[in-house]
N, C-alpha and C positions, 0 to 999 in steps of 0.2 A: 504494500500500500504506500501511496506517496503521498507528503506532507497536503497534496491539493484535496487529495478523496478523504484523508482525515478530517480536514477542516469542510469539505460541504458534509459527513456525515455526521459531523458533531453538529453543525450548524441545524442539521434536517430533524435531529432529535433533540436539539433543542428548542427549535419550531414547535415538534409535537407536543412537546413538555409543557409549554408558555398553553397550544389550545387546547389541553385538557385540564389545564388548571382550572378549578371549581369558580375562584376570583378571576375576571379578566384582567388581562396587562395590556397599556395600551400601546399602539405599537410605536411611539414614540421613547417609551419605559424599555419595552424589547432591544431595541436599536443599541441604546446604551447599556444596558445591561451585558446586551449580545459582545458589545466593543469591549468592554470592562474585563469580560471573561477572557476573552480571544488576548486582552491584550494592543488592542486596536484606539486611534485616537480618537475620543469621542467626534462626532460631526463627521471623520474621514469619508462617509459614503461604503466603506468598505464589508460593513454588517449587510448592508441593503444587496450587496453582488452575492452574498453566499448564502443571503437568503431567496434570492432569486428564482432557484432552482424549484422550492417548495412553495413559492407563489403561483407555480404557474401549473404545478402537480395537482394543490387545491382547485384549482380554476378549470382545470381539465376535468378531476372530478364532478364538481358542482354542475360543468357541461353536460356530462353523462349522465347524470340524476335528474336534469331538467329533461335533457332528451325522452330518457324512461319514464317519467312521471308524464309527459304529454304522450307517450306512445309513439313518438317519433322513431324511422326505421333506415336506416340504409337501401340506398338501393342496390337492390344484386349485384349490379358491376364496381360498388366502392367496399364491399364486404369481404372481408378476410376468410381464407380456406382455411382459417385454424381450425 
């Protein structure tokens, strides 16, 4: 493993951590937190790039759930042979 996959999978579980928490944080509290731990200067932007990856994971799911929940279907020819 290399020090990049370390840091987005620390970053990705600690995403998880922040949205299961029972109290919400907000994502401005996250950012600096996320820097504080890492190490990172607060403001650098640098939390926002390695969280990146899990905002768009979220957003992907939330797509699918909306898709499912209206019945929305692929058409045959965009549909996966898995």
């Amino acid at each position: 493993a290399t020090g990049h996959s370390l840091r987005h999978t620390w970053n990705r579980k600690f995403s998880e951590r922040m949205d299961a928490m029972d109290e919400q944080v907000s994502e401005e509290r996250q950012e600096q937190v996320r820097s504080y731990l890492m190490g990172w200067r607060a403001g650098s932007g640098t939390a926002a790039t390695y969280n990146k990856r899990f905002i768009q994971q979220k957003g992907f799911e939330a797509a699918l759930a909306l898709q499912k929940a209206n019945g929305t279907r692929l058409p045959e020819d965009l549909k996966n042979d898995d």
